[in-house]
KOLDREN-22477 format. One record per residue (C-alpha): x, y, z; residue number from 1; residue in three letters. Coordinates in steps of 0.5 Angstrom, whole numbers, always signed. Last residue first. Layout:
! residues N
site x:X; y:Y; z:Z; nr:NUM; rest:ALA
...
***
This chain:
! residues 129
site x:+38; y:+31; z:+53; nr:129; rest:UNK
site x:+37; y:+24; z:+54; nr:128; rest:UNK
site x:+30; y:+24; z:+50; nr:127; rest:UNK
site x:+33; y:+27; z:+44; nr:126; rest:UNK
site x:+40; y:+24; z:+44; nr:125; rest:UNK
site x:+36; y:+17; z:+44; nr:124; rest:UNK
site x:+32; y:+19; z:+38; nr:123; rest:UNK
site x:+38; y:+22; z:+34; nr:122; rest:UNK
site x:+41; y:+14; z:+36; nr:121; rest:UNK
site x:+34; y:+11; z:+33; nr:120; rest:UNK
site x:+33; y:+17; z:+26; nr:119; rest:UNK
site x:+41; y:+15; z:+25; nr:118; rest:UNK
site x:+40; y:+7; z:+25; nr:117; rest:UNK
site x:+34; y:+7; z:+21; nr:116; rest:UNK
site x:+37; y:+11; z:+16; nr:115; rest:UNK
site x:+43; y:+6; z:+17; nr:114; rest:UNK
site x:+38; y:+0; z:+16; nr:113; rest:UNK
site x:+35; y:+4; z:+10; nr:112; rest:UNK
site x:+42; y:+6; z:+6; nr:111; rest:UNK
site x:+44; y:-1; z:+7; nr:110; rest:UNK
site x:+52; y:-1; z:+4; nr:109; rest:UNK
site x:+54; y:-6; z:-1; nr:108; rest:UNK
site x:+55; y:+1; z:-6; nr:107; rest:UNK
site x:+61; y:+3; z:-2; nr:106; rest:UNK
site x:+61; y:+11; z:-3; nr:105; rest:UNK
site x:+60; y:+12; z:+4; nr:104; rest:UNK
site x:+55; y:+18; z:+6; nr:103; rest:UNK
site x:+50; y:+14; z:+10; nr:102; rest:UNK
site x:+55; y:+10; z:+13; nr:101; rest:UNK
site x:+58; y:+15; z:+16; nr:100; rest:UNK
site x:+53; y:+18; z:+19; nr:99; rest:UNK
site x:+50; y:+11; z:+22; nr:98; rest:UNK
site x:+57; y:+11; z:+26; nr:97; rest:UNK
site x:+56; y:+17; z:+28; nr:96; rest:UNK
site x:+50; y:+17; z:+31; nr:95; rest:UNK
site x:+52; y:+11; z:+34; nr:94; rest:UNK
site x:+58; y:+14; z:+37; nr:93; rest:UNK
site x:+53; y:+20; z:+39; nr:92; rest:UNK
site x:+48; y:+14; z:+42; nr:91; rest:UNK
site x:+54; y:+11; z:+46; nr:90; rest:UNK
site x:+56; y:+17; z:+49; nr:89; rest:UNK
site x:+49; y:+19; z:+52; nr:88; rest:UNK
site x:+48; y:+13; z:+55; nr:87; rest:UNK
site x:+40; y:+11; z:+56; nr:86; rest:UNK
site x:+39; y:+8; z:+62; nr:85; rest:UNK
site x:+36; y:+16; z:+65; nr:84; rest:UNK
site x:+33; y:+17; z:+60; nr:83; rest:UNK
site x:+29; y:+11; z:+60; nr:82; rest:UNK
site x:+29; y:+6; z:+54; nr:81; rest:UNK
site x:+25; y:+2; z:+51; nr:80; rest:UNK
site x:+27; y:-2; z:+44; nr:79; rest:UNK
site x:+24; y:-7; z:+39; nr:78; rest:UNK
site x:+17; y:-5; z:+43; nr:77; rest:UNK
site x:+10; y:-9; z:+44; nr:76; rest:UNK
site x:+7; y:-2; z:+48; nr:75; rest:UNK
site x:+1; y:-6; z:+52; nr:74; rest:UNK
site x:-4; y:+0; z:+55; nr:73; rest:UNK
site x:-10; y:-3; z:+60; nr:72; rest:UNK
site x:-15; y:+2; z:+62; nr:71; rest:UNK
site x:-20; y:-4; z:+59; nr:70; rest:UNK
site x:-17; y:-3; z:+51; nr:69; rest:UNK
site x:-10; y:-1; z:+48; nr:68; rest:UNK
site x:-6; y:-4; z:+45; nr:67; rest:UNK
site x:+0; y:-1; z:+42; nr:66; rest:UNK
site x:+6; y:-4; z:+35; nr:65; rest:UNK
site x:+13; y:-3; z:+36; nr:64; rest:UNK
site x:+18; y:+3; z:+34; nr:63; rest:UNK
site x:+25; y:+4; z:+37; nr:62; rest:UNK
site x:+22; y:+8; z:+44; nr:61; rest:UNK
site x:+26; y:+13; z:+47; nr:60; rest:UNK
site x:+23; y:+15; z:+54; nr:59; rest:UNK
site x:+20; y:+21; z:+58; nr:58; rest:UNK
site x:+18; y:+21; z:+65; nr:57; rest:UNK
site x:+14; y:+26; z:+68; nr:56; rest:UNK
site x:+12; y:+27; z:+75; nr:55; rest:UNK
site x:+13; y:+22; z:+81; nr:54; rest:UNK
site x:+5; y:+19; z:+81; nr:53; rest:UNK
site x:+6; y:+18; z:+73; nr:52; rest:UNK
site x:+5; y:+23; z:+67; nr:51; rest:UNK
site x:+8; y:+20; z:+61; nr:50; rest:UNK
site x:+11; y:+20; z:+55; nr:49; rest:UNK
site x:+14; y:+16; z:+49; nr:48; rest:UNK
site x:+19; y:+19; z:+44; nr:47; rest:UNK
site x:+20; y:+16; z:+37; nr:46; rest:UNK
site x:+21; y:+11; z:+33; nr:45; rest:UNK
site x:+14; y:+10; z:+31; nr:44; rest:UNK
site x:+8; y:+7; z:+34; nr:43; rest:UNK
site x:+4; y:+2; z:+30; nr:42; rest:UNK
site x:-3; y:+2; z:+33; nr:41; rest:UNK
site x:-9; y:-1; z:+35; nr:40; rest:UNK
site x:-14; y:+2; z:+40; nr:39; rest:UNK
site x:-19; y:+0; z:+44; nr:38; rest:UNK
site x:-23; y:+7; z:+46; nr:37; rest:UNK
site x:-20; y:+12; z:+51; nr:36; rest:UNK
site x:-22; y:+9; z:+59; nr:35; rest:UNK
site x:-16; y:+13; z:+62; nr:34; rest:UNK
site x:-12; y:+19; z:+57; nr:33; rest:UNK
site x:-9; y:+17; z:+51; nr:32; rest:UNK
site x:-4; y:+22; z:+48; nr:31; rest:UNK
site x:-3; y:+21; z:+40; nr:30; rest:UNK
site x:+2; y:+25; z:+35; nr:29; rest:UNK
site x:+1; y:+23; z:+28; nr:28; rest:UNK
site x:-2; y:+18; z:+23; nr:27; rest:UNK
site x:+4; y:+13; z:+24; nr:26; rest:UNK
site x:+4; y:+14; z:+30; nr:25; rest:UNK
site x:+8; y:+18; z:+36; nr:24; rest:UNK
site x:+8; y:+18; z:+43; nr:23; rest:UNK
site x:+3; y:+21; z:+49; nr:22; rest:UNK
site x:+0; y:+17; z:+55; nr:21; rest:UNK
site x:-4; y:+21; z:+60; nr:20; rest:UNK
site x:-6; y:+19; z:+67; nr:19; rest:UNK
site x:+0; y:+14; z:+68; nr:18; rest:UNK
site x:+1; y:+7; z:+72; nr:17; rest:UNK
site x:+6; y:+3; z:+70; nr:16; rest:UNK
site x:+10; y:-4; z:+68; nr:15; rest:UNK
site x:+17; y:-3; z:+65; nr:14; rest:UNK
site x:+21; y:-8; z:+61; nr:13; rest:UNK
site x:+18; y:-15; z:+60; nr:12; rest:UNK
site x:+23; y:-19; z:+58; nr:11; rest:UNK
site x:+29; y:-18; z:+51; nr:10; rest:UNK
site x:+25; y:-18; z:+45; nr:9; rest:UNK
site x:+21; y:-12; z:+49; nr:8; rest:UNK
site x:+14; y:-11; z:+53; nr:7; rest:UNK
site x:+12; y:-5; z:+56; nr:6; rest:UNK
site x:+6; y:-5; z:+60; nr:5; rest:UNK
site x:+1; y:+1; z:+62; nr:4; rest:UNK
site x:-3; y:+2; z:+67; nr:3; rest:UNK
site x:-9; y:+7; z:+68; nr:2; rest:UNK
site x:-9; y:+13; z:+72; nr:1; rest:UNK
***
């Protein structure tokens, strides 16, 4: 088991003791088992897994950067969410939203922000169903 601390803009999110840690790179999947090398990496909005004591939890992560070293794992997010906080209506509005958007014709529309904006709401329906 080593510990894993979530960190957002908003406060620290969630504090853990897992025996795997598996979530999404830049370079591909990742797991992270106890006394793994020191690491650092981007994460992608993605799912993020874990093996606690109770069993496994999944979450939806809207990108961040890892730090990894001593058994001690810093996930620095822009987002993080359980399953069991994420709000299945919100997220299929807000895919909705990102939806439209991507197939408006308004030239002042940002096709990035709303492609980010679909892959975090798809993450999230992801991880609540």
């Amino acid at each position: 088991m080593f510990l894993v601390k979530v960190i957002t803009p908003q406060a620290k999110v969630r504090v853990m003791n897992t025996s795997i840690l598996n979530l999404v790179t830049p370079s591909g999947e990742m797991g992270l088992l106890s006394h793994h090398m020191p690491i650092i990496t981007m994460v992608k909005i993605s799912k993020m897994s874990t093996i606690e004591e109770d069993g496994r939890h999944e979450y939806a992560v809207s990108g961040g950067v890892l730090f990894y070293k001593d058994n001690e794992a810093t996930l620095l997010a822009d987002a993080f969410e359980g399953e069991e906080e994420i709000d299945l209506e919100r997220a299929l509005k807000a895919k909705e939203r990102a939806e439209a958007r991507l197939t408006s014709q308004d030239p002042n529309t940002d096709l990035k922000r709303a492609k980010i904006a679909l892959t975090k709401a798809m993450n999230r329906i992801s991880v609540k169903e």
